[in-house]
C-alpha positions as CSV (number, residue, x, y, z in Angstrom):
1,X,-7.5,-48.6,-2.4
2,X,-4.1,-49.2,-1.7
3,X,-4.5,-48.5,2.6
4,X,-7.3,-51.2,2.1
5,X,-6.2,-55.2,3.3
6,X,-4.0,-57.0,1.6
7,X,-3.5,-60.6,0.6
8,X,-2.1,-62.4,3.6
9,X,-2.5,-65.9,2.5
10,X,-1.2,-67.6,-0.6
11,X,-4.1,-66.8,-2.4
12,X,-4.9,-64.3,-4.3
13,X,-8.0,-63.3,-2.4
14,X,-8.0,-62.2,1.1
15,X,-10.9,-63.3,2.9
16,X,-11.5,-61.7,6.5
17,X,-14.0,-63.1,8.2
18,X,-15.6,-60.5,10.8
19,X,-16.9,-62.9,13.0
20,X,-16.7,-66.3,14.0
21,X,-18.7,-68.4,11.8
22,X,-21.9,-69.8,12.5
23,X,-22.6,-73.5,12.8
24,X,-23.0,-75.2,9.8
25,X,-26.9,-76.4,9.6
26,X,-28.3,-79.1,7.1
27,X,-31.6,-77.9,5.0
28,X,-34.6,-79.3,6.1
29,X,-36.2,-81.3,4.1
30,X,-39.6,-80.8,2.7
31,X,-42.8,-82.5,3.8
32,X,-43.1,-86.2,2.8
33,X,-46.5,-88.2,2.1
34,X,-47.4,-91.0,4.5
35,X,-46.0,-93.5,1.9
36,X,-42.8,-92.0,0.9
37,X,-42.1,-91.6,5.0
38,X,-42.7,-95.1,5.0
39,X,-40.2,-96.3,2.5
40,X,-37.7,-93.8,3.4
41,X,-37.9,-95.0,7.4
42,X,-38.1,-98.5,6.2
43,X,-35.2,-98.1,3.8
44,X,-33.5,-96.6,6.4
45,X,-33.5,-99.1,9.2
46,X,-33.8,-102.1,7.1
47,X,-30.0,-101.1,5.6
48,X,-28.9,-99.6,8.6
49,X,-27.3,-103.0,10.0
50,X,-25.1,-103.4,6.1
51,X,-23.7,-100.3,6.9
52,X,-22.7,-100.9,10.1
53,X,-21.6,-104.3,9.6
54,X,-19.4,-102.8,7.2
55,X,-18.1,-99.8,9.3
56,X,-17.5,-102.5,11.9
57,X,-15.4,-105.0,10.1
58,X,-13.2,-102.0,8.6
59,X,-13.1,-99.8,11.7
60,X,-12.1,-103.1,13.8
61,X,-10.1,-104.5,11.4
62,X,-7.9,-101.3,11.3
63,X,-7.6,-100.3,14.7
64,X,-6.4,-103.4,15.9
65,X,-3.4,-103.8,13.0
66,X,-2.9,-100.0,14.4
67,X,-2.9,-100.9,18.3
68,X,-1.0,-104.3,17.4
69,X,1.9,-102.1,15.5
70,X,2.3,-99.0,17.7
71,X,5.5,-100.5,18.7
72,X,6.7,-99.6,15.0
73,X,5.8,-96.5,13.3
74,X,3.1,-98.5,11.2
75,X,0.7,-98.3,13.8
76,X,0.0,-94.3,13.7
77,X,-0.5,-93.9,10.2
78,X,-2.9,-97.0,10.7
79,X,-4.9,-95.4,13.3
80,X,-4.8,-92.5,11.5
81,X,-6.6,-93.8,8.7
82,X,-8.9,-95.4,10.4
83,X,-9.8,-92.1,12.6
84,X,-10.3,-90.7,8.6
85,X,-12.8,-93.6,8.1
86,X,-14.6,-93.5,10.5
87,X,-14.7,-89.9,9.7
88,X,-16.7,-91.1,6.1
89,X,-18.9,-93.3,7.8
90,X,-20.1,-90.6,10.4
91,X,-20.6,-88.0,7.2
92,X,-23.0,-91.0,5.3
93,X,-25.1,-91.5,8.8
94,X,-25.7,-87.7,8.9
95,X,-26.8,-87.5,5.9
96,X,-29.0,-90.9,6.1
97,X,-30.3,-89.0,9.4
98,X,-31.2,-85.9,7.6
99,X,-32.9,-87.3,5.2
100,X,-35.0,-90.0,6.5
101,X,-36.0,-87.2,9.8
102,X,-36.3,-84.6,7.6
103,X,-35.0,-81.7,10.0
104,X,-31.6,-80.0,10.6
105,X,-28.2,-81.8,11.7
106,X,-26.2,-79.8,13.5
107,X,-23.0,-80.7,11.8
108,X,-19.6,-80.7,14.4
109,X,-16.4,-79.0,13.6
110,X,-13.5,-81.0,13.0
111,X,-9.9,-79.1,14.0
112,X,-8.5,-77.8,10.5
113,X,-6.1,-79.8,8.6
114,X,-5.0,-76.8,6.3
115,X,-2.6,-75.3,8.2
116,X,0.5,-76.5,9.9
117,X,3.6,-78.7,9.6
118,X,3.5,-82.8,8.9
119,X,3.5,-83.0,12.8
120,X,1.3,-80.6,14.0
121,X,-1.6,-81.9,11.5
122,X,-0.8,-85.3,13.4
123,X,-1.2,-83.9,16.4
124,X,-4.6,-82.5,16.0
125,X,-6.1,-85.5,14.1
126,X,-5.1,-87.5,17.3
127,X,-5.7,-84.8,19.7
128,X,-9.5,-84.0,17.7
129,X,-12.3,-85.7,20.6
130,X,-15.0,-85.9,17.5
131,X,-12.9,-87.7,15.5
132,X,-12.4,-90.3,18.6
133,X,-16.7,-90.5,19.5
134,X,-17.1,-91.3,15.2
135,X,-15.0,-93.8,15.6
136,X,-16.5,-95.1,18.8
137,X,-19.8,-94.9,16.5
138,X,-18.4,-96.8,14.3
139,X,-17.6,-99.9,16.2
140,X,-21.1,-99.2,18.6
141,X,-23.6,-98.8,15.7
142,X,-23.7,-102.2,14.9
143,X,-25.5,-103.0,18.4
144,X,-28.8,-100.9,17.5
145,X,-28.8,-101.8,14.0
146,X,-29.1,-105.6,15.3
147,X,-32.3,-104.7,17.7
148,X,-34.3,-102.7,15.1
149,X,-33.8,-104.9,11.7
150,X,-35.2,-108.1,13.2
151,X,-38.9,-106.0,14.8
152,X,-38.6,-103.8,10.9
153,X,-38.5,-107.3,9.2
154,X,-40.8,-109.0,10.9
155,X,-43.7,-106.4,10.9
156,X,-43.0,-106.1,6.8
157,X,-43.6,-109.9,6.4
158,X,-46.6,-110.5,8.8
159,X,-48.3,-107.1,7.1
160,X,-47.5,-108.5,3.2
161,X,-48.3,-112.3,3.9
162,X,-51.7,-111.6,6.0
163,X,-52.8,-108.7,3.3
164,X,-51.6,-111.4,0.8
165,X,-53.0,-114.2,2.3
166,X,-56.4,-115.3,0.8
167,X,-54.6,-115.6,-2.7
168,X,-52.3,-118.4,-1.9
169,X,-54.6,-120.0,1.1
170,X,-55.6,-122.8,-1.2
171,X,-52.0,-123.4,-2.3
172,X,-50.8,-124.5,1.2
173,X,-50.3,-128.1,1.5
174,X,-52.3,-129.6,5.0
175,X,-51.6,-132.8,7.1
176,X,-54.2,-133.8,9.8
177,X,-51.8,-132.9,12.5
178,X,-51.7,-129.1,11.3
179,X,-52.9,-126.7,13.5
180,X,-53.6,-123.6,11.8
181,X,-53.9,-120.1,14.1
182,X,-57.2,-120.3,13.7
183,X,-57.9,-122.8,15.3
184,X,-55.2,-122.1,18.4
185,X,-57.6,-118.8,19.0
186,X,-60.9,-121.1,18.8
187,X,-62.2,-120.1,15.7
188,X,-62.0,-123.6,13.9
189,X,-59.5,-125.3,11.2
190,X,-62.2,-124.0,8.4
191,X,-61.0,-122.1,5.3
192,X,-63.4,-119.1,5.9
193,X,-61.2,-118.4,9.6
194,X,-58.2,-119.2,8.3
195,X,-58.4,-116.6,5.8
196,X,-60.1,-114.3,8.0
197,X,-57.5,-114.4,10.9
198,X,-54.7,-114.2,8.9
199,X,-56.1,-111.6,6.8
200,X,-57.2,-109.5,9.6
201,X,-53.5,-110.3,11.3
202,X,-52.1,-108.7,8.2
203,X,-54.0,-105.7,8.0
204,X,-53.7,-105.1,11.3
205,X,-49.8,-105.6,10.8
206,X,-49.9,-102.8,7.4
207,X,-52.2,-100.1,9.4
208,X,-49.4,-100.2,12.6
209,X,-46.6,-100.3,10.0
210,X,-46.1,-96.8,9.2
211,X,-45.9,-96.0,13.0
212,X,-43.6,-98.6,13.7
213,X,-41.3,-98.0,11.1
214,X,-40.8,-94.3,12.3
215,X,-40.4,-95.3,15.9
216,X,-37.8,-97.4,14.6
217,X,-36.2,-95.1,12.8
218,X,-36.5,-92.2,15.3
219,X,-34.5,-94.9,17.9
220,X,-31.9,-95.5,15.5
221,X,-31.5,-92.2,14.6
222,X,-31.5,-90.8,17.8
223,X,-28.7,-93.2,19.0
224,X,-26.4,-91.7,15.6
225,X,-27.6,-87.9,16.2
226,X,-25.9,-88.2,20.0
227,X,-23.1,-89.2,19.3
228,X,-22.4,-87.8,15.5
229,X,-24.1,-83.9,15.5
230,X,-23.8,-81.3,17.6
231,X,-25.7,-80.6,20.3
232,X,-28.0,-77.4,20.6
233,X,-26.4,-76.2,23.8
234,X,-23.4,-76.1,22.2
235,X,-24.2,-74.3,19.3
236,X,-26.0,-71.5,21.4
237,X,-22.8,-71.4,23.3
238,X,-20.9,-70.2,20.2
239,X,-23.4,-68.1,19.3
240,X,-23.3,-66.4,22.3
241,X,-19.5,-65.9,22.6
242,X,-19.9,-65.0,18.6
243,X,-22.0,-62.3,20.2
244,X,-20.3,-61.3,23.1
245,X,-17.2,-60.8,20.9
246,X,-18.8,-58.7,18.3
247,X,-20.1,-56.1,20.8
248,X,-16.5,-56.2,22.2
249,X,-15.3,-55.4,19.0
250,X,-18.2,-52.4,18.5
251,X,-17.4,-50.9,22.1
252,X,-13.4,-51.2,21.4
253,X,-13.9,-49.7,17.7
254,X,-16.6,-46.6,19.4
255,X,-14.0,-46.2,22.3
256,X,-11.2,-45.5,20.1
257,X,-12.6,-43.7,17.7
258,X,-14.7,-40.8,20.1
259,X,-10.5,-41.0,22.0
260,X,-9.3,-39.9,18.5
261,X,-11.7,-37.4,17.7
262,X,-11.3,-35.9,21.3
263,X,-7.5,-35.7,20.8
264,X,-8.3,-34.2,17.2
265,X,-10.4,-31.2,18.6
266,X,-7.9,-30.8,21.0
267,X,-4.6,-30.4,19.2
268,X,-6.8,-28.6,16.0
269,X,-10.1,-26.6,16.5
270,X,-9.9,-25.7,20.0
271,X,-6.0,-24.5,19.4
272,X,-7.0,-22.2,16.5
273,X,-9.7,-21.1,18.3
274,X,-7.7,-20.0,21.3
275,X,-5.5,-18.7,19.0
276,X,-8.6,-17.0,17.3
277,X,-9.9,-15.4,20.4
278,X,-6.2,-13.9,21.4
279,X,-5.7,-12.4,18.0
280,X,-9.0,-10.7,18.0
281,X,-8.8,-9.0,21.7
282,X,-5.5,-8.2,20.5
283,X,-7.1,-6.4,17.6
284,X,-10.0,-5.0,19.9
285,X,-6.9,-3.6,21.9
286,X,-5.1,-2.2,19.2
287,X,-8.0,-0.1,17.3
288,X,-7.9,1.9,20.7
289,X,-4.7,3.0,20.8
290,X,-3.6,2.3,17.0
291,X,-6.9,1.2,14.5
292,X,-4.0,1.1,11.4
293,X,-2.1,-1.5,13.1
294,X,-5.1,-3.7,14.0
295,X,-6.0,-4.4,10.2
296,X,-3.6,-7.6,9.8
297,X,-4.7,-8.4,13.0
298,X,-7.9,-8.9,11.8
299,X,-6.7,-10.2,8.3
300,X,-5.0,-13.0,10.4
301,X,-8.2,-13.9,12.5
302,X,-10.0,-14.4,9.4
303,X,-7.4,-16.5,8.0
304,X,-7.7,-18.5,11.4
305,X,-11.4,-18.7,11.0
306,X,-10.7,-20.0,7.5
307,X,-8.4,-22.8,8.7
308,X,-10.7,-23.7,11.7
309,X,-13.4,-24.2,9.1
310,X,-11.4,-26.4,6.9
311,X,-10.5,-28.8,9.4
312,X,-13.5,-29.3,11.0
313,X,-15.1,-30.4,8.0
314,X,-12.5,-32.7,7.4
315,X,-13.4,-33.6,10.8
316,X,-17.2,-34.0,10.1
317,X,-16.0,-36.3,7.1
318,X,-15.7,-39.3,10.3
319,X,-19.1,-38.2,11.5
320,X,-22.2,-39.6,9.8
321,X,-23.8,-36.6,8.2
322,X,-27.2,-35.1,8.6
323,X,-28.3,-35.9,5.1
324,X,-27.7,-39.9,5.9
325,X,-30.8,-39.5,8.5
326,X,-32.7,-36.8,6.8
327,X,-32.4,-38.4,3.1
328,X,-31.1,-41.8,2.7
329,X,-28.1,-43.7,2.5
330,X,-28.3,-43.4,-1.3
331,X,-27.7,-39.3,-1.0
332,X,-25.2,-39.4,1.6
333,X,-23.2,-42.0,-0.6
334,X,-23.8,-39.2,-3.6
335,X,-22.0,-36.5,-1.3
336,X,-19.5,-39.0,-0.5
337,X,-18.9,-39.5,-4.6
338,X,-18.9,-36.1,-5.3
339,X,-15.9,-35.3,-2.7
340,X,-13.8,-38.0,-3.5
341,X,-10.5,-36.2,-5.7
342,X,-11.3,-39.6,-7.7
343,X,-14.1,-40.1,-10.4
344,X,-16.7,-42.3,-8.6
345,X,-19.2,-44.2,-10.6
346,X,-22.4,-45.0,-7.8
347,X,-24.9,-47.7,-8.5
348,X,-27.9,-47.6,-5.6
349,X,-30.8,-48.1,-7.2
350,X,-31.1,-51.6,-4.9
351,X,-31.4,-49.6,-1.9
352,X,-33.1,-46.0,-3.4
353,X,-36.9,-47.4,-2.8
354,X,-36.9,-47.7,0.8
355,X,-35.0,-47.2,3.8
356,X,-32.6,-49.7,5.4
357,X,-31.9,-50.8,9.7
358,X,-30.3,-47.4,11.0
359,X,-27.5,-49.3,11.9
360,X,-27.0,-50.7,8.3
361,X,-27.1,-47.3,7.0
362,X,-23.9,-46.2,8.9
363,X,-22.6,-49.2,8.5
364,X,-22.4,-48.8,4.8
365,X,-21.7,-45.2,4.9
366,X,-18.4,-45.4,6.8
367,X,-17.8,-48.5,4.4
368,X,-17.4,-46.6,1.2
369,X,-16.3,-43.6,3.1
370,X,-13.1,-45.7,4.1
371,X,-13.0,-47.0,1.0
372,X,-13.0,-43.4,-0.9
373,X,-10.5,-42.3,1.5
374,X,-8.1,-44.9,0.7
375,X,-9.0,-44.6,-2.8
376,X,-7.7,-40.6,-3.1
377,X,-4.8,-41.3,-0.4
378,X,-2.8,-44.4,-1.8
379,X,-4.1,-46.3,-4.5
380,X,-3.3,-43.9,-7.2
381,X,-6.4,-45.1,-9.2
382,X,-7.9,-43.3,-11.9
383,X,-11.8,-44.4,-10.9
384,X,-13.4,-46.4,-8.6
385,X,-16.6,-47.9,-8.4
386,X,-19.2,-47.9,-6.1
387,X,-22.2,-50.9,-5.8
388,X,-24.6,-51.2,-3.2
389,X,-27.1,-54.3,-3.7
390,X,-29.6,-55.9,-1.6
391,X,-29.6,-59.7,-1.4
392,X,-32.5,-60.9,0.6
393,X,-31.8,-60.5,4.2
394,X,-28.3,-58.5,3.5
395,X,-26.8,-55.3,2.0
396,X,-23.5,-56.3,0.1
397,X,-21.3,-53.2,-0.6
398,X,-19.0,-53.4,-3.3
399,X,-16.3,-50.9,-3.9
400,X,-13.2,-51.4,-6.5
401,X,-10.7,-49.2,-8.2
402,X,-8.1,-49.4,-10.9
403,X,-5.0,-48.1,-8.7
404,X,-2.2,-50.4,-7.8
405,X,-3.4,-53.0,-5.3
406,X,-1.2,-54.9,-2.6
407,X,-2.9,-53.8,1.0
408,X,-3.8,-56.0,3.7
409,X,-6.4,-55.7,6.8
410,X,-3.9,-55.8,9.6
411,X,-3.9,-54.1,12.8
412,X,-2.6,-50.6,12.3
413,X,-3.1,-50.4,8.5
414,X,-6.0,-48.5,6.9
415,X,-9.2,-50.6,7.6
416,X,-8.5,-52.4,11.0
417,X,-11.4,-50.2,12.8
418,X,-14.1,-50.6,9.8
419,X,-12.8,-54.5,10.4
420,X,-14.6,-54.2,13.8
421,X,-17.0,-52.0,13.1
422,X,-18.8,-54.9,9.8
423,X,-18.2,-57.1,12.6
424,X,-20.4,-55.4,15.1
425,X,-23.0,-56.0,12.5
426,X,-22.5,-59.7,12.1
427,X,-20.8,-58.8,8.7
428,X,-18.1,-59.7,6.5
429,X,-15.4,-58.2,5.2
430,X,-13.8,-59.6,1.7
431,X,-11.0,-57.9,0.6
432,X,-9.3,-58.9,-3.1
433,X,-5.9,-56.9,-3.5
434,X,-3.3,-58.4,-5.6
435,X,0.0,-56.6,-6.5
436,X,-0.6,-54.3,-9.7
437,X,-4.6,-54.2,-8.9
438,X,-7.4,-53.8,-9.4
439,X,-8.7,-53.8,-5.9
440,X,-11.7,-54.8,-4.6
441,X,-13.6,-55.0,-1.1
442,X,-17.0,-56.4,-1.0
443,X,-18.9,-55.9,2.6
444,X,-21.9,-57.8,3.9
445,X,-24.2,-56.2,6.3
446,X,-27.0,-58.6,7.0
447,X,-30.1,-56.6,8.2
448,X,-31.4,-59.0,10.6
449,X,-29.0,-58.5,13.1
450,X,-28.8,-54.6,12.8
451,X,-32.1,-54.2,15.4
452,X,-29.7,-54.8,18.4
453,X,-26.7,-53.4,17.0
454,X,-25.2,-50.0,17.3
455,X,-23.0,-49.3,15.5
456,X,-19.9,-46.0,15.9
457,X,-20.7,-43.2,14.4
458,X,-17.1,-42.1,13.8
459,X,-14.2,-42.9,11.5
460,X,-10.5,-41.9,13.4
461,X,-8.2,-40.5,11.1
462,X,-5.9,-43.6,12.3
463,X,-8.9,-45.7,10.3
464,X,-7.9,-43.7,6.8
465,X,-4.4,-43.8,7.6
């Protein structure tokens, strides 16, 4: 599959992603009882103001010895750092959110460190605004904290010493001056009202307390999940541009490809079929006047019929064929096999029981018909292999061969149309081509989003190229 993409990074293993990724989403997690809701809540605002009484002191502590040194060179490596730490602390409050709500955290994307000189990775850790509002967290967190711990602690100790309270009644020592709470409500300094309103304070205290403790929690955790996750507006906006730049893609890919095959009719059938039509009324002519002289005539207008045939069905090879509607994508892929100058081995017994999204279907088919194509044309393998499974919610298409490896997926080599056309689909292309081989390109065509989706129906000869 040698016109297939080749390694472009310093790996090994090309991956081309065929659309922008979607937001990274923490799992939800399952169901809790009323009990383990309570401890988890209580757990998590009782240890909320440690955490942030740590974060502060560090955060603080760091960016002033950065501001204090910017003069010298210190005082950005300082800041740096501390950016980086407050970085960790954001990444322990997401999680603590996501557990202790039990639903999704829209995680943010931090600019990409990878890539880059010494200078320009500076650069965007300074330039990067969510780096800036987790460190502004950082330093604000404590505030909240403060507010929630005292009410959490409070309603913990009235709830276990009123519930607790007629055990140890007898062991509290009494002067005559003592004025019990009981008696400041009118009931009398006796033992019986004693026990009663403190015991009823306390139960009172331990019914509430599960409610409290999550409003609590859902404060505290509100305040981190504004300023640390993602808003959903935001993450609909990418999905929508995701969107918009995937049926860009599809409409570029179908444009250029019904261009191609128009220019292809042009300059081949239609030609030899002018041609065609000439030679026969010049045959018609000559069996008038001379019927020994039209024979090669005629000879050469079958030849011409011949040659028209030929290359429109290695036209109709771009076109999806009638038995990918009529029978399945598992026969069309058995034509496919059966063309290809290369032994094929074809595994699709995932997707022989029922029929998959129309869209899918072509999808795949113009997958492995690339793939074949560049298979026979420049890989110089000796077999290839072809694998369609069904994962859930997506079709993966795996295609490899033995030949000699070392493409790549750039614009104007091989695959740069079937690049858009996986992308129309929400796929993904992966694409493993090292020098000396083997090669192998795995697709993923999820089905969900085939409903909306067309897809081309034609692969340019530029595509196989």
């Amino acid at each position: 599959m040698n016109g297939m993409p080749a390694a472009t990074t310093p790996e090994s293993s090309n991956r081309t992603p065929s659309h922008p990724q979607p937001p990274s989403y923490a799992p939800d997690v399952p169901p809790r009882s009323l009990f383990a809701r309570l401890i988890a809540d209580s757990a998590y605002v009782l240890t909320a103001w440690m955490i942030a009484l740590v974060g502060f002191v560090v955060l603080i502590t760091m960016v002033s010895v950065g501001v204090g040194t910017l003069v010298t060179v210190v005082g950005f490596p300082i800041l740096a750092l501390a950016l980086f730490a407050a970085q960790g602390f954001a990444v322990l409050e997401r999680t603590r959110i996501r557990v202790v709500t039990g639903t999704e955290v829209l995680v943010p994307a931090y600019k990409s460190l990878r890539e880059g000189s010494l200078p320009s990775r500076v650069i965007r850790v300074f330039s990067d605004g969510r780096r800036w509002l987790d460190l502004l967290y950082g330093l604000l967190a404590l505030v909240p904290s403060l507010i929630v711990f005292p009410i959490a602690l409070a309603w913990w100790m009235v709830a276990v010493v009123g519930v607790a309270y007629p055990l140890y009644d007898w062991a509290i020592p009494r002067g005559p001056g003592d004025t019990g709470l009981s008696e400041l409500i009118g009931l009398g300094d006796s033992t019986l009202a004693r026990i009663g309103v403190n015991f009823a304070l306390g139960i009172g205290a331990a019914v509430t307390l599960p409610a409290v403790m999550r409003a609590l929690s859902l404060l505290l955790s509100g305040f981190g999940r504004g300023m640390l996750t993602r808003q959903r507006a935001e993450v609909l906006a990418e999905r929508v541009s995701a969107l918009t730049e995937s049926r860009a893609a599809a409409a570029s890919a179908e444009a250029i490809a019904l261009r191609k095959l128009e220019r292809d009719l042009h300059d081949g059938p239609q030609q030899r079929l002018i041609r065609l039509a000439m030679d026969l009324g010049a045959a018609q002519r000559r069996l008038r006047t001379d019927p020994d002289a039209a024979g090669p005539l005629i000879s050469g207008a079958i030849e011409q019929t011949r040659e028209t045939l030929e290359e429109l069905r290695a036209l109709s090879r771009g076109i999806a064929p009638p038995v990918l509607a009529d029978r399945g994508l598992a026969a069309a892929l058995a034509a496919l096999a059966a063309r290809c100058p290369v032994p094929v081995s074809l595994e699709t017994e995932q997707v022989e029981a029922h029929r998959l999204p129309a869209a899918v279907e072509n999808g795949a088919y113009f997958v492995v018909a690339e793939a074949l194509t560049n298979v026979a044309k420049h890989s110089g393998a000796t077999a290839a292999t072809v694998r369609l499974v069904r994962d859930d919610d997506v079709v993966r298409v795996l295609v490899t061969d033995n030949g000699r490896g070392g493409a790549h997926p750039a614009k104007g080599h091989g695959l740069a149309g079937l690049i858009d056309r996986v992308r129309a689909l929400d796929g993904e292309l992966v694409v493993d081509s090292p020098l000396g081989g083997p090669t192998v390109m795995v697709a993923e065509l999820p089905e969900s989003s085939a409903s909306g989706t067309s897809i081309g129906t034609e692969v340019t000869e530029g595509d196989r190229a």
